[in-house]
Phi, psi and omega in degrees: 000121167336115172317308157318326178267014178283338206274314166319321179267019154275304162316349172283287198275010165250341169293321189277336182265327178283341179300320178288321177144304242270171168274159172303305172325300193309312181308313174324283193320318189275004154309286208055060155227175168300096193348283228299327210264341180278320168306331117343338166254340178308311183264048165079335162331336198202134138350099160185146186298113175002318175274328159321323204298308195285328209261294185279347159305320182266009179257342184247004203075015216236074200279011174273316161321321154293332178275028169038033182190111189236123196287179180299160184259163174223168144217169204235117194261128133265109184270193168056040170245135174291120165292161184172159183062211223217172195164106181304193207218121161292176156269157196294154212265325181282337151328290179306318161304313173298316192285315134341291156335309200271343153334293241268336155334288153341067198248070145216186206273140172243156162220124193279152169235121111116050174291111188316137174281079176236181178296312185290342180267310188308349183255321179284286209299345168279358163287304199284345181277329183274018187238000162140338213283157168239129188245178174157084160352136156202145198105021196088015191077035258218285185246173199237142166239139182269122135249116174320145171253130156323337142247138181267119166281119183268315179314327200239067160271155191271050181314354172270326207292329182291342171279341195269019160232118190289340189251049162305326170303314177298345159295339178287357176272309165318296207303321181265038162263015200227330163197149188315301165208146184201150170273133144220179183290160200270168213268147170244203198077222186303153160280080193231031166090184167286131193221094193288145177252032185271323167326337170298296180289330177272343152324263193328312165322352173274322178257039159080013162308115180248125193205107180274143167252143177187113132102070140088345202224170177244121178260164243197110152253127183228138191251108185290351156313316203283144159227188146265134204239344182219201174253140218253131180267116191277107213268000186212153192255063140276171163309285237249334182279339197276310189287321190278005156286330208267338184267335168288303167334314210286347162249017175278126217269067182160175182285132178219128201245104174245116190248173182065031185275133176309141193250359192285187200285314173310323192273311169294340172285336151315292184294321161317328199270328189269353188279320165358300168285348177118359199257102164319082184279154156222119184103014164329105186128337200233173156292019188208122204232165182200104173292131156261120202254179187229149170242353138227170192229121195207067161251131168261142231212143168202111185234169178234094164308141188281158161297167191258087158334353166272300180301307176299351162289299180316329157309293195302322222269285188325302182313337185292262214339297192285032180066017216262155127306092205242170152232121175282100206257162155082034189283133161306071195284333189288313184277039176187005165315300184298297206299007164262334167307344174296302239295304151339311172285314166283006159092056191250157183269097157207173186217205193225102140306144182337129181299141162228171159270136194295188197277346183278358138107008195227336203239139165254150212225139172205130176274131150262158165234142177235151155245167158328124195232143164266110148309123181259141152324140148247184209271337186239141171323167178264151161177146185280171161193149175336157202288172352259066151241184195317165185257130201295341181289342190281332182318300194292336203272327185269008148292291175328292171301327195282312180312327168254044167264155160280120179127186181230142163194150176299101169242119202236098162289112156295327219281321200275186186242339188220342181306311176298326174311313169294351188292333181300308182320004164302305188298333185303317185255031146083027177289170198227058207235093172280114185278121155282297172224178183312006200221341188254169133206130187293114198229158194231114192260148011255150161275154181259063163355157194176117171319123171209182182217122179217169176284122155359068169012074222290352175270183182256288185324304194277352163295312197272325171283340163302334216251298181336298168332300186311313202272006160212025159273155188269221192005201179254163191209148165243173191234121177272109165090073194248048199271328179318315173292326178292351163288324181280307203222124188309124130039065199286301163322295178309307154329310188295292168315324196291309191254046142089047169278174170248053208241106159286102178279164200197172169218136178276155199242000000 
């Protein structure tokens, strides 16, 4: 058997085994071989026979894995069926991924609660498992638990897993508190066009960080001279620039003044999470965060990341599309004020129960309920802005929506480079969308849905408002290649289904 296709079905079956929860130990046992010999097989290492093949597929459940071969996932849509009853909010998949970075901070045990099962946390974690780090499901697969290696092989990293993820950038605030110099592979995830790391880099240079690219890697020198001596100014308010400054602070042995900083959702939960850790944030909320940093961090931790405001969008805007009455629990409300204050000038019928609190006692939570609305265009573009205005992620979802209102309306994604382009893959399913340049587009309401079969989108947001489209076109429809959406979102079909869609997923076989 070909050495490649040995090293695929080891990746099947470290994907099957992790999808399910278990440890390699746990796969042994239920073998009857060894940690040592799974590990090994995992990694493309060892020989082995069809009837092994077959043994773990049935230990794991995985009938993909007994066909020793696994294609792209699809899904096959029956629309114009009415969504009813009710369907919580996972936690947030951009939370979770920072807090996984922010592990490494850490050499006591951390334990994450109730951690998206998704492609992007399954990707981090097959980085931090190959450089020493130890992971393990627990709770029924529920929760995640971390425990640090006093040392890190940097040398021996999963670089495909680390390319197929963006947020790998975020391992450079921690590590260089951890070593002088080390490589990593350069940042991946959506296609969304050019997306400069440099904002990064002129952070991270107040705490002696140095970084050449060069043949594919960021090679990385940290000069211990270096301090930050004044307060470090965000030349872009993003997310991931705001947390890997904020993952560098937190072991800077002084006070650290971080300004223009994102105030977004991802980001207090990051910050919630380093006081946890013993680390003093001030100004949680705002643009201007002041790190009291620590310089070592040796705690055992056990936090609950907050919902995801994203998902929780994705929700309401599937109940607009399909006409539906649905209820959305466990909604992030402080992160969805505006897009609902649109959603509202347009004329949607819902309503909220009181607020309460998530599980980190810090994010305030509200079930919504929407019903079927006659939508109007609203009168000003759609367009994002740093929290607390729409959210960039939130964007795409008011394509989808703008389609079934009467009227036209402006929707202008500034941030990205390729995003307003994929939302038109809307007119495939019989949408109205004139791209004025790479960034407007024009969508025109109300629509007649209509059934196709197309390639997935390569971004996540216009991926998911195509499948939202499907689900309220009348026939059947396919999704081709939907490893994008699985990044974003936990067993998003099956979810989908539970509150009364028709979405199969398949493989061509």
């Amino acid at each position: 058997m070909a050495d490649d296709y040995l090293v695929r079905i080891g990746k099947l079956i470290r994907d099957a085994r992790q999808h399910r929860g278990w440890t390699q130990s746990q796969l042994a046992e239920a073998l009857g071989t060894s940690q040592s010999a799974v590990n090994r097989i995992e990694r493309g290492n060892q020989n082995i026979s069809l009837e092994m093949i077959a043994r773990i597929g049935e230990a794991l459940d995985s009938e993909i894995v007994s066909l020793g071969y696994a294609g792209p996932m699809h899904l096959r849509v029956v629309g114009g069926r009415r969504l009813s009853g009710a369907i919580d909010v996972k936690t947030s998949k951009n939370a979770c991924v920072a807090l996984l970075c922010a592990s490494l901070l850490n050499q006591g045990r951390t334990v994450l609660r109730r951690v998206a099962r998704i492609e992007e946390v399954y990707r981090l974690l097959e980085v931090l498992g190959s450089i020493g780090v130890r992971t393990r499901w627990i709770n029924d697969g529920v929760d995640l638990e971390i425990v640090p290696s006093a040392e890190l092989d940097l040398a021996a990293i999963d670089a495909d897993a680390a390319r197929r993820t963006r947020s790998i950038i975020m391992f450079l605030g921690p590590l260089l508190h951890r070593m002088d110099h080390f490589k990593l592979p350069y940042a991946g995830g959506c296609d969304l066009g050019t997306r400069t790391v440099e904002p990064h880099m002129i952070a991270l240079r107040r705490f002696g960080l140095d970084i050449a690219a060069t043949e594919g890697q960021y090679h990385a020198m940290v000069d211990r001279s270096v301090r930050p001596d004044r307060p470090i100014v965000l030349t872009e308010r993003g997310d991931t620039v705001t947390e890997n400054a904020l993952l560098a602070a937190a072991r800077h042995d002084g006070i650290t003044v971080i300004r223009n900083a994102s105030s977004n959702y991802m980001v207090q939960d990051l910050c919630f999470f380093l006081e946890a850790l013993g680390v003093k944030v001030d100004g949680i909320g705002t643009t201007t965060l002041t790190v009291h940093g620590v310089p070592t961090i040796d705690v055992d931790v056990d936090y609950s990341p907050s919902e995801d405001p994203v998902e929780a969008m994705s929700l309401v805007a599937a109940a607009v599309v399909t006409e539906s009455e649905l209820t959305v629990r466990r909604v992030p409300i402080e992160f969805l004020e505006i897009e609902l204050a649109v959603l509202e000038e347009m004329g949607l019928d819902h309503d909220r129960t009181p607020e309460y609190f998530a599980d980190n006692g810090r994010t305030r939570l509200v079930d919504l309920t929407v019903r079927p609305s006659k939508l109007e265009a609203p009168i000003d573009k759609i367009h994002p802005m740093p929290f607390p205005g729409l959210n960039i992620d939130n964007v795409p979802f008011f394509a989808a929506i703008a389609a079934v209102a009467q009227g036209k309306t402006l929707i202008h994604d500034w941030v990205y480079d390729n995003r307003a382009i994929y939302l038109t893959d809307l007119n495939r399913l019989g949408g109205r969308l004139q791209l004025l340049d790479p960034h407007r587009v024009l969508v025109e309401g109300p629509t007649r849905w209509r059934a196709a079969e197309m390639m997935c989108p390569p971004a996540l947001r216009p991926a998911v408002v195509v499948l939202l489209a499907m689900m309220a076109a009348e026939g059947t429809s396919v999704l081709r290649n939907v490893y994008v959406i699985n990044r974003g979102y936990e067993d998003l079909a099956e979810r989908l289904n539970s509150i009364g869609a028709q979405i199969e997923t398949f493989r061509d076989i």
